[in-house]
DOTORMI-431532 format. One record per residue (C-alpha): x, y, z. Coordinates in Angstrom, 3 decimals. Each point is the difference from the previous one (the first is absolute). Example, Ala and Ser with C-alpha at 12.3 -4.5 7.8 and 13.67 -1.06 7.14 Angstrom:
// residues 2
        xx        yy        zz
    12.300    -4.500     7.800
     1.370     3.440    -0.660
//
This chain:
// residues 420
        xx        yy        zz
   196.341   -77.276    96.572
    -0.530     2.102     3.010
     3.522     0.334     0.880
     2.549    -0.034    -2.881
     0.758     3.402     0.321
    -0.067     0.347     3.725
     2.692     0.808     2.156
     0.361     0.525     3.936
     0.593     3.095     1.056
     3.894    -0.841     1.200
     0.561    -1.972    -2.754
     2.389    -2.916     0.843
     0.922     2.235     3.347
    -0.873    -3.290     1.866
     2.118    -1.815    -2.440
     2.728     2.189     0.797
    -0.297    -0.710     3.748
     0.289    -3.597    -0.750
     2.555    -0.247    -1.826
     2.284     1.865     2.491
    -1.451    -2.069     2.572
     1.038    -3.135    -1.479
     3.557     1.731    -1.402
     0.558     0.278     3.689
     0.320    -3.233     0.699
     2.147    -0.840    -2.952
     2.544    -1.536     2.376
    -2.439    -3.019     0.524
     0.507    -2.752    -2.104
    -2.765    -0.675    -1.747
    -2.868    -2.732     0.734
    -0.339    -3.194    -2.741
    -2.803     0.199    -2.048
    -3.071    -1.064     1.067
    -1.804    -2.676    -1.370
    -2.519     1.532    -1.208
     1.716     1.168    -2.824
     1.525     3.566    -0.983
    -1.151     2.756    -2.843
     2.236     3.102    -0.772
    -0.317     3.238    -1.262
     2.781     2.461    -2.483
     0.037     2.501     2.845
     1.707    -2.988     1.955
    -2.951    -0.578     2.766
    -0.195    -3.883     0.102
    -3.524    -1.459     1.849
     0.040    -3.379     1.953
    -2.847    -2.036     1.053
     0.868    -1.574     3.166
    -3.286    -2.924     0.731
    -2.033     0.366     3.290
    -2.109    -1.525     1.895
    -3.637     0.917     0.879
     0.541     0.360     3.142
     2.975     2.563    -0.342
    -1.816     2.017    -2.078
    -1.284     3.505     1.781
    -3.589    -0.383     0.874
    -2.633     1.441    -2.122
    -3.462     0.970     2.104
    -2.782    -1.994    -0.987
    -1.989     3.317    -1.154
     3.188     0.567    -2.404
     0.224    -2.886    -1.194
    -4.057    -0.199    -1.220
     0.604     3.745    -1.363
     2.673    -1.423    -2.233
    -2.123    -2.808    -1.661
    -1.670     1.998    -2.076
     2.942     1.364    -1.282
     1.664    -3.539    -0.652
    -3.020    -1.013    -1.729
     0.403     2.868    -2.347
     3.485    -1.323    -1.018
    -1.229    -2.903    -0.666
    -2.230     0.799    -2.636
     3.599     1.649    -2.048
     0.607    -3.266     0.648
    -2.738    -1.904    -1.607
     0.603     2.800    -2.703
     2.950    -1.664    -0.698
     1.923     2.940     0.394
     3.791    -0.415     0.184
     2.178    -2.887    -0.588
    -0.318    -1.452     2.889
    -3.625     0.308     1.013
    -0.102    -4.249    -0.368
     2.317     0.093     3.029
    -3.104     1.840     2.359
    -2.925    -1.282    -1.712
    -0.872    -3.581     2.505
     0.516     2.633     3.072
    -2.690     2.152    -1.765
    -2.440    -2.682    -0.736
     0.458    -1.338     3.340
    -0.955     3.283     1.240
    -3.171     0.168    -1.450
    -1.671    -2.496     2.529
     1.904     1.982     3.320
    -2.541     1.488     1.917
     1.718     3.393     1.419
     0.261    -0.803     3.553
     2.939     0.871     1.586
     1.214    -3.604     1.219
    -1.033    -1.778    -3.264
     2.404     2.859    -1.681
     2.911    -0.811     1.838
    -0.430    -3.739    -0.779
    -0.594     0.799    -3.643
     3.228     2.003    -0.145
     1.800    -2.762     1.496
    -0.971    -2.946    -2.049
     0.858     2.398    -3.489
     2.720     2.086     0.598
     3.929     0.026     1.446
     0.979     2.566     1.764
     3.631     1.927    -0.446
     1.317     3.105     1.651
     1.119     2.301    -2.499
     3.938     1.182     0.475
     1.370     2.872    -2.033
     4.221     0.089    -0.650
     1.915     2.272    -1.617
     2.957    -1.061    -2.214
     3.680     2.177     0.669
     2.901    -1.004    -1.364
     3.144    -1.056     1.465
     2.848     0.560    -2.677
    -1.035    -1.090    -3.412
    -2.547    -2.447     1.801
    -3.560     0.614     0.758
    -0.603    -0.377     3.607
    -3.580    -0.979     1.841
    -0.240     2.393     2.776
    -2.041    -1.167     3.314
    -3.938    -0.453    -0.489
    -2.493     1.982     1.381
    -3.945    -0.722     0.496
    -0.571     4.060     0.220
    -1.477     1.484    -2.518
    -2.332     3.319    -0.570
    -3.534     0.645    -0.413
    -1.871     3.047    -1.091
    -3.838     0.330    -1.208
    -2.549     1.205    -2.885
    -3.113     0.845    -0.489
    -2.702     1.145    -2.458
    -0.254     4.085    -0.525
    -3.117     1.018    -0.236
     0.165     3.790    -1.611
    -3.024     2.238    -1.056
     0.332     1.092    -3.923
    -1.588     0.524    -2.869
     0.048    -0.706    -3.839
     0.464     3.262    -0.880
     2.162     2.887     1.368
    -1.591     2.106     2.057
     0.604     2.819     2.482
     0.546    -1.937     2.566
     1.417    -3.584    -1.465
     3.112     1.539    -2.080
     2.431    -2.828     0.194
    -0.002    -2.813    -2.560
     0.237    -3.948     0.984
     1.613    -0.775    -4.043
    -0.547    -3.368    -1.949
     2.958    -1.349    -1.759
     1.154     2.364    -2.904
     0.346    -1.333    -3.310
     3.476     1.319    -0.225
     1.208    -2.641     2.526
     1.915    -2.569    -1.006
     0.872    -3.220     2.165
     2.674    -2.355    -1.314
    -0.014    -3.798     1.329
     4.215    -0.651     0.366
    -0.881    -3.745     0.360
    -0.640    -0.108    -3.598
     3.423     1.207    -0.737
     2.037    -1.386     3.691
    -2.653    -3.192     1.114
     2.166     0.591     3.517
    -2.414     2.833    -0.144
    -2.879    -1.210     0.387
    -2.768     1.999     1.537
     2.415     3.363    -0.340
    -1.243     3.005    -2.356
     0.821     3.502    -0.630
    -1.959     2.709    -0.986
     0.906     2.690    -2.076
    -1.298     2.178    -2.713
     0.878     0.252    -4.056
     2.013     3.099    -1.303
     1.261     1.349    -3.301
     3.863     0.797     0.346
     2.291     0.719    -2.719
     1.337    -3.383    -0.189
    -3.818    -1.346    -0.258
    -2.298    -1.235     2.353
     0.786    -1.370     3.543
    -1.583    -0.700     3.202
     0.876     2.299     2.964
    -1.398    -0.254     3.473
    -3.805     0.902     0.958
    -0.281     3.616     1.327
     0.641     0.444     4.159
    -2.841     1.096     2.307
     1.399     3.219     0.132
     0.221     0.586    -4.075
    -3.823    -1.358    -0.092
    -1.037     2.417     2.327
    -2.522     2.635    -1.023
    -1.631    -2.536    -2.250
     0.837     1.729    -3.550
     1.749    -3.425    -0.808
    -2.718    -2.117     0.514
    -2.897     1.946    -0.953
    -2.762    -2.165    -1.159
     1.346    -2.809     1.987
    -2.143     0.824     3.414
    -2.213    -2.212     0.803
    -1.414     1.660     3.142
     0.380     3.081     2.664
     0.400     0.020     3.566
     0.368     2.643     1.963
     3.459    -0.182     2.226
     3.621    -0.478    -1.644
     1.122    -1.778     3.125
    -2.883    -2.605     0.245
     0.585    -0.753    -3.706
     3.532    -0.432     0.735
    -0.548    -2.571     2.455
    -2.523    -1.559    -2.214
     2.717    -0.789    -2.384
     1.871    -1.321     2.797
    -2.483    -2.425     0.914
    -0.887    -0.917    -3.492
    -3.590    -0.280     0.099
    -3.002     1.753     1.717
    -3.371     1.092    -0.197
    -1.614     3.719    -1.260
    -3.379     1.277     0.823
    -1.385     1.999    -2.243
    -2.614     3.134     0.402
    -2.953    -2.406    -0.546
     1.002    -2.027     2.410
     0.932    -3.104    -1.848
     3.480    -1.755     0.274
     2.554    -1.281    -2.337
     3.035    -2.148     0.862
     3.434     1.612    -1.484
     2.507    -2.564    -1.037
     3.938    -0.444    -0.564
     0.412     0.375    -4.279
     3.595     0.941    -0.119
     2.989     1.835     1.534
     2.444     2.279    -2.232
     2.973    -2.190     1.023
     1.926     2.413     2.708
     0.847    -1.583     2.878
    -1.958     0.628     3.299
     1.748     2.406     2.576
    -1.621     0.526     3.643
    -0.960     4.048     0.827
    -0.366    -1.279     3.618
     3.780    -1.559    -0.326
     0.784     3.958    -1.751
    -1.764     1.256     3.127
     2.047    -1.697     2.759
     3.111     0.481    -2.027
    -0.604     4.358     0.050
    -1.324    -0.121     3.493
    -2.932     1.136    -1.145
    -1.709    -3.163     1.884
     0.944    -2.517     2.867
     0.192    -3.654    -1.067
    -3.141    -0.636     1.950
    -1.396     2.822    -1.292
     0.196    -0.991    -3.511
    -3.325    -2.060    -0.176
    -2.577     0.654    -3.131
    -1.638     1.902     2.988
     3.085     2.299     0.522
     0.895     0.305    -3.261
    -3.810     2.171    -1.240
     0.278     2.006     3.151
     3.418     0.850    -1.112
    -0.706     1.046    -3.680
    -3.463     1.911     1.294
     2.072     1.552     2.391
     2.653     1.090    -2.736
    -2.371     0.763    -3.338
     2.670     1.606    -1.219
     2.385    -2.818    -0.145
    -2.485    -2.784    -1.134
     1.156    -0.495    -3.431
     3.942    -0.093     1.044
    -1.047    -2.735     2.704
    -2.738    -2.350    -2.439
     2.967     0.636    -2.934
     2.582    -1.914     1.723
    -1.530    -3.060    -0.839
     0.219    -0.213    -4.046
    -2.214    -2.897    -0.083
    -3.666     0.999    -1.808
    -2.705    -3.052    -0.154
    -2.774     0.564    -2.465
    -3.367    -1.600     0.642
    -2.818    -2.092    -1.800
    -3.708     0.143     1.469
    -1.235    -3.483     1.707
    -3.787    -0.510     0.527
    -0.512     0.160     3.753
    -0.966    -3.344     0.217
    -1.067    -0.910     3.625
     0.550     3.101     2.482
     0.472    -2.225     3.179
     3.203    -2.014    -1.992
     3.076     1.298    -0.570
     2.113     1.046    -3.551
     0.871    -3.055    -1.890
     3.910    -1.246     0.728
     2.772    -1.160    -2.121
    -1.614    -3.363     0.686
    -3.155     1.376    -1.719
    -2.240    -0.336     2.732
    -1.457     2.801     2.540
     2.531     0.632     2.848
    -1.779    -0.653     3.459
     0.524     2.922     2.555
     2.406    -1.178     2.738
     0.441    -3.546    -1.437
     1.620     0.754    -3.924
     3.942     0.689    -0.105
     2.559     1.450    -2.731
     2.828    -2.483    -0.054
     3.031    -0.015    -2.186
    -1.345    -3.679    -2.728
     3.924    -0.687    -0.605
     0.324    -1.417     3.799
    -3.746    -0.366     1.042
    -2.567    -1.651    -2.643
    -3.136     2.533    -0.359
    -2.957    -1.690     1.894
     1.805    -1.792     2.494
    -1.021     0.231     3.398
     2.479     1.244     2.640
     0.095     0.613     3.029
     1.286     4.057     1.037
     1.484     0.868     3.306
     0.212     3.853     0.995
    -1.758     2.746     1.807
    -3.319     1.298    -0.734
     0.516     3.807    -1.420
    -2.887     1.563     2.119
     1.034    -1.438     3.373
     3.316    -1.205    -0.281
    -1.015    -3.054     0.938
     1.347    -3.179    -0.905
    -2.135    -1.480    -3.204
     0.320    -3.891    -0.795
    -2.331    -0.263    -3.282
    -0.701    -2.752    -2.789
     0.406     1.817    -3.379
    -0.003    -0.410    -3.258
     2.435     0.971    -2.976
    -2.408     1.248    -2.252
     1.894     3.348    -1.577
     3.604     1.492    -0.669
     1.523     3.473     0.112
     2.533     2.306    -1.732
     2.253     0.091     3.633
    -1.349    -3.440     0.839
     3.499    -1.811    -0.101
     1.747    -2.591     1.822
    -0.885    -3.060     1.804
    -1.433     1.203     3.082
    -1.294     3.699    -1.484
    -3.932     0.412     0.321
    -2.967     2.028    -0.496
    -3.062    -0.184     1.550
    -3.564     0.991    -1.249
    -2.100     1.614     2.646
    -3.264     0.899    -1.735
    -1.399     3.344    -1.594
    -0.221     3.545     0.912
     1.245     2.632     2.446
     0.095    -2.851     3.092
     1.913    -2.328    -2.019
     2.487     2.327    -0.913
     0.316     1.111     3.186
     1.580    -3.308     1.064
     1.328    -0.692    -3.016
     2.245     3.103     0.254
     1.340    -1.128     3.290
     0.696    -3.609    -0.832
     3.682     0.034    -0.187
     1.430    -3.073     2.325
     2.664    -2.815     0.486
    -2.147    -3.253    -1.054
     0.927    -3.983    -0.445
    -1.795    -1.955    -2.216
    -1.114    -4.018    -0.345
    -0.660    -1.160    -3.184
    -2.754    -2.350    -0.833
     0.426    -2.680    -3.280
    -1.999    -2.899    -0.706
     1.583    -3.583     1.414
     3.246    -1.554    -1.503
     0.569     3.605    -2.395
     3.272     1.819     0.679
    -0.959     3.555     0.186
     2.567     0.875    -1.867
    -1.001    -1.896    -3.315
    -3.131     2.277     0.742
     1.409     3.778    -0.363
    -1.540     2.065    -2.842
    -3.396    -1.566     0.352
    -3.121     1.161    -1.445
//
């Protein structure tokens, strides 16, 4: 999974703007349900699914749209897998899809004969007295992107690759509550086993900060790169690629995390002054820490979260790292999407601005992975490729966006969350 482990560089920041946008309109009585059906959340965000017409849907260029098909066709095949409980619901779309040549107007036709539309609405739930109260719905949500490292390293230490990329230590524990609390299911902790004087018990992993140096996870490297900060971020984005001194390539992969929760260094940043919000882009946050080598550690140690890695064959260089959906992400085209609101390979529809230009971006995608900040009804990530250019917008994709879902004909979507 390329992204389990990933987390935006603001955290839920946009979350946070949300919410207070929608809190400030708490004196607006709130809409009926659509019918489309409504799925909810602990943290109290509630989605709705309001239906839509083709024709009110934002138009998607004709050169998007073809770009995306690809990337469809690859959920599909999760599909045909079998993968998830409700793969039955998308498999007549898929087989349909199979005879579509990829021509922009037979597309559009395709889409319509298959699929309902539905906006995507996000609410958050107050209370008034003892009763919970539905607060006014919003169709704003927040969109940031990832993208596939690509780091020069080595298998061995050497002079000049001196920090460690670690596989998951044999010391770390991860317990599954659901087998204990089934209104669990999916959470787990990780923690480590010690000897005490009352016997043995579990105790939390060790921090970033307490692993640093290595000598507690000696043996457990599993290659060496050459910059702290670029490994840092490659833990952020949860997979990557490393070249190594004979020039071939091996794909890096998401194994585990040692259970402390992600905490932004660009949100640490903004807080101390140190950086303007707009500032505070993957971009701005390396010039800062080469600019301050003395400092580095404090700023990468703010975030306790540590992700240890497993080696992938490369596969096919032009494709992308595989997704949650266990197919390769497609540059541009493959979003992280949070599965309890928005069923992993569904098509949608995103609304926002392009990061390079700032200008507005209408784009078919496709729910194809998930993400440690990815949460909430209308919270995305998108995948824009490999390498230095990618990251480049990557690191600047941090935007208001709307969203349309896609599900196949007569399915509510949300008897479809927590697909594949």
């Amino acid at each position: 999974m390329v992204s389990a482990a990933r987390a935006v560089l603001f955290g839920r920041g946009g979350w946070l703007a949300l919410a207070l946008g929608v809190l400030s309109s708490c004196q607006t009585p709130p809409p009926a349900p659509p019918p489309g059906g409504t799925a909810e959340m602990a943290s109290g965000l509630q989605a709705s699914y309001e239906p839509v017409s083709a024709e009110a849907l934002p138009p998607v260029s004709d050169a998007d749209l073809v770009a995306a098909w690809p990337a469809w066709l690859a959920s599909c095949t999760a599909f045909a897998r079998g993968d998830g409980p409700n793969a039955n619901a998308w498999r007549a779309a898929c087989e349909a899809a199979l005879a579509v040549e990829p021509i922009a107007p037979v597309l559009r036709n395709y889409f319509a004969r298959h699929f309902d539309a539905y906006r995507i609405l996000v609410q958050m739930r107050g209370r008034a007295g003892a009763e919970p109260q539905a607060l006014a719905a919003s169709d704003r949500g927040w969109i940031t992107g990832y993208y596939e490292p690509v780091l020069e390293g080595s298998r061995t230490r050497t002079s000049r690759f001196t920090v460690p990329l670690h596989r998951r230590p044999d010391d770390l524990l991860t317990v599954d509550l659901a087998s204990v609390y089934p209104e669990l299911a999916g959470k787990r902790v990780r923690g480590r086993l010690v000897e005490t004087d009352k016997g043995r018990r579990v105790v939390p992993y060790w921090s970033r900060e307490e692993l640093a140096g290595g000598a507690r996870l000696v043996g457990a490297e599993l290659l060496w790169v050459e910059d702290p900060v670029e490994a840092f971020f490659l833990q952020v984005q949860g997979s990557g690629r490393v070249r190594l001194p004979d020039g071939s390539v091996v794909r890096v992969g998401y194994a585990d995390v040692n259970g402390h929760p992600y905490r932004s260094i660009g949100r640490w940043l903004v807080e101390r002054g140190e950086l303007a919000l707009e500032e505070a882009s993957m971009q701005g946050i390396q010039a800062w820490a080469r600019a301050n080598p003395q400092r580095r550690d404090e700023l990468l140690n703010q975030n306790p979260s540590y992700v240890f890695f497993r080696e992938l064959p490369l596969g096919d260089p032009n494709a992308g790292p595989l997704g949650t959906l266990n197919v390769a992400l497609t540059a541009g085209y493959s979003v992280a999407v949070d599965p309890q609101f928005v069923p992993l390979g569904a098509p949608l529809v995103i609304a926002t601005r392009h990061p390079a230009t700032n200008a507005p971006l209408v784009r078919l995608v496709l729910a194809q992975d998930t993400g440690g900040a990815i949460r909430g009804p209308l919270r995305f990530d998108l995948f824009w490729g490999s390498g230095r250019e990618a990251g480049a917008i990557a690191g600047r994709q941090r935007h208001d966006a709307s969203a349309w879902l896609f599900v196949p004909k007569g399915v509510a979507p949300a008897a479809l969350g927590n697909a594949p």
